[in-house]
N, C-alpha and C positions, 0 to 999 in steps of 0.2 A: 554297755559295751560299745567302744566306738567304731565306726565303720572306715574311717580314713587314719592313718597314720603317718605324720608328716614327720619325713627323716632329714636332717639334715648336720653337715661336720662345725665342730667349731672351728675358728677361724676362716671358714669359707660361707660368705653372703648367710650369716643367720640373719639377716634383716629383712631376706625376702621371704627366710623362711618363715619368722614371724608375722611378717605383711600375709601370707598364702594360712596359714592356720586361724590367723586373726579372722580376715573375709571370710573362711570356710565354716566358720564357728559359727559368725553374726549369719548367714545362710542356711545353714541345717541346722543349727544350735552347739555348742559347748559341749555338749555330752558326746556328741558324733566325731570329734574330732579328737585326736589325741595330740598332745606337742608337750614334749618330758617338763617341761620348764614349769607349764599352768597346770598339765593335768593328772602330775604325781602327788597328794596330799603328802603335807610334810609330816614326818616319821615312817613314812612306806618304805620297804626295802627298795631300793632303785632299781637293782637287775631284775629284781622278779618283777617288778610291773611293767618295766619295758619290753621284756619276752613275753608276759601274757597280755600286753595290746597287740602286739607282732603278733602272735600266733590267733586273736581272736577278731580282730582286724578283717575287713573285706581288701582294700585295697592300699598301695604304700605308695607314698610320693616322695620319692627319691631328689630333695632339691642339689644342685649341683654346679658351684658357680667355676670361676676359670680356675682357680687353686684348690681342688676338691683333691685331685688325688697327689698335689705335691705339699699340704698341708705337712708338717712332720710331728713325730711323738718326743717325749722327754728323752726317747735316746736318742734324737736325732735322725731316727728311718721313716720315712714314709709312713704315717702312722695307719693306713690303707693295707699294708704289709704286716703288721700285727693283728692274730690274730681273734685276739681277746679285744679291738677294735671297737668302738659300738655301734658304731654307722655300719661299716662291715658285717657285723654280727645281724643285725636288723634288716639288712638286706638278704642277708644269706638263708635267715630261717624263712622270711616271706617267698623267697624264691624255691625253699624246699618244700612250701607246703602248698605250691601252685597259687599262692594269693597276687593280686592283680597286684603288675609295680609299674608305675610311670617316673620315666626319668622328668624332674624340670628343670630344661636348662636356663641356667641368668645368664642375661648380660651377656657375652660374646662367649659363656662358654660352649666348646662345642661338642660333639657325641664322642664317647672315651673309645678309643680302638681296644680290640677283645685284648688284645697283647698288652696291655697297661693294668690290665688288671688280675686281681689272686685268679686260680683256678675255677674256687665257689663262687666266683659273684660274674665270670665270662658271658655269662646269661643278658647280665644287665644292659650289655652291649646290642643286643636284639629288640629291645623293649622299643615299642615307638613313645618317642617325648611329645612333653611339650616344651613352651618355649615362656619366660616372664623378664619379663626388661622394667626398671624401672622407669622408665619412658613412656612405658605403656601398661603402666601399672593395674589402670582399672577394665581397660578393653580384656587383659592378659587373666586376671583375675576373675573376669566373667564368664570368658572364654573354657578357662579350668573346672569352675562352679559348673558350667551345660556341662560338659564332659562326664564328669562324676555323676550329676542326675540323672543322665543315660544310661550309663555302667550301671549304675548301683539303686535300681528301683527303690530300694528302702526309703535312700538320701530324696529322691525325689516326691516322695509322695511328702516330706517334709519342708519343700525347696520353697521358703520364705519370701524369695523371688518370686517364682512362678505363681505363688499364691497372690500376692500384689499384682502382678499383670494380668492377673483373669478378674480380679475386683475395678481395675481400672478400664478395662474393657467394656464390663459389665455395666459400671458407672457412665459409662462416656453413652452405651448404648439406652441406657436407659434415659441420659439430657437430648438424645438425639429426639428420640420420641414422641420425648415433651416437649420440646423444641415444634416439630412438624406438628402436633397436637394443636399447637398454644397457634402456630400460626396459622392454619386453615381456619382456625375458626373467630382470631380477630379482620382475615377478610369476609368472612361472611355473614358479618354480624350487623354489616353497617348495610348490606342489601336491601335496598325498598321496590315500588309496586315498578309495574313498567313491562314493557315485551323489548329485547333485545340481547347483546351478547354482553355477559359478564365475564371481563378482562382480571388477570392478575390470576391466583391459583386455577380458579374454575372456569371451564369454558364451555360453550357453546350459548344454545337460545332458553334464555329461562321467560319462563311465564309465572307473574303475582297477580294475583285478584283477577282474572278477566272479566270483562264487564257483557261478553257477547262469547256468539261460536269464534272461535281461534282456528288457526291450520298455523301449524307451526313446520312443516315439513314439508314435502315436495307434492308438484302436480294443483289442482283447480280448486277453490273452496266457494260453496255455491252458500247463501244464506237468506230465507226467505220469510223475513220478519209481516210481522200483518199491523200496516199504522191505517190511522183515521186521517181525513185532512188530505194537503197536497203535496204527498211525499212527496221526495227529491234525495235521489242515492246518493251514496256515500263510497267511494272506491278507495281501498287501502290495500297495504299488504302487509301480514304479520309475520316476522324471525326473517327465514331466509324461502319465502314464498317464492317461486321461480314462475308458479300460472297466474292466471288473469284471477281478480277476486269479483265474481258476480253477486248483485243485490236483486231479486224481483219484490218489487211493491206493490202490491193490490189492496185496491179502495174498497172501500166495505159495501158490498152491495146495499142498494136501499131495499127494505121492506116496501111492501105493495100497499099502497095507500099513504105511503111517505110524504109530504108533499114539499121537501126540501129540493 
């Protein structure tokens, strides 16, 4: 069953209408879309499938270029004025059975005044359009496609588009990842031993290997190793030591009877 039905007159812009069925087709698929031309199988009765897509249709796009309504019939009237019409006819049953109808207008055509038109289709006059210029073919065309997947949840849970852009999304989010992954860890791959500030992703005071007590942080670091011999201190400061770094050295007492 298709959910869109694209109506359009002969001799008025059928090439956008083509252009608007064709993109609607490649987006929701072929089956969702109706357009008399591709999607009556040949030996089908003509009137009865174009009245049972009209009547089982969600919504009708009324394309409608600047010659819509003074296109004329083989007698020469207004063929919008006959009533056995088929564009006529198709608009007429969608609007009697409450089905959703967008006018789209081509090209510099503009909104039909209710008074230009039969009794049954005065309606169509109220419908808000849209608008497809071949100028702006594909912006015009995408802009129709979001419209319709909003309207019409079915078309959207279908929407070939939207399904693409939540994969590319997902892709890009997942190189991002890898990306940040891959680079923290060829900077911190090349770190060796040493006390001080590691530039570039990582920051602050790292400590490898210490060979002694450390004070990597604030205030006084007191350290009171025991040598033999004639010590002589050592003053330093580790990271970002702000107090004084104290050493007490004491000599080994001598045993009693020592005689050194």
């Amino acid at each position: 069953m298709p959910d869109v039905f694209v109506n359009y007159r002969t001799g008025d812009e059928e090439s956008a209408a083509t252009m608007i069925a064709r993109e609607l087709s490649r987006r929701f698929g072929p089956e969702r879309i109706f357009f008399a031309s591709n999607s009556i199988e040949a030996g089908r009765r003509f009137p009865v499938e174009l009245v049972r897509a009209v009547e089982e249709c969600e919504a009708l796009l009324a394309v409608i270029g600047p010659r819509w309504a003074e296109v004329r019939g083989v007698d020469g009237r207004p063929a919008l004025e006959a009533e056995q019409d088929w564009t006529r006819r198709e608009i007429h049953t969608a609007l009697d059975r409450g089905i959703l109808v967008i006018p789209v207008l081509v090209g510099k055509a503009t909104r039909i005044a209710p008074a230009a038109l039969p009794d049954d289709l005065r309606e169509l006059a109220d419908c808000q359009y849209r608008r497809f210029d071949h100028r702006n073919a594909e912006s015009d065309l995408t802009a129709l496609g979001d419209t319709l997947a909003r309207l019409l949840p079915e078309l959207g849970t279908v929407d070939r588009d939207a399904r693409a852009a939540r994969e590319r999304a997902k892709a890009k989010s997942r190189k991002k990842s890898a990306q940040g992954v891959g680079h923290t860890r060829m900077r911190t791959r090349d770190v060796r031993g040493g006390i001080g500030n590691l530039n570039g992703d990582l920051s602050g005071t790292f400590v490898n290997e210490p060979q002694g007590p450390v004070n990597t942080g604030q205030g006084h670091q007191y350290n009171a190793p025991h040598f033999e011999g004639d010590n002589t201190g050592v003053q330093f400061t580790a990271g970002d030591n702000s107090g004084t770094v104290h050493q007490r050295f004491e000599r080994e007492r001598r045993r009693s009877g020592d005689g050194r």
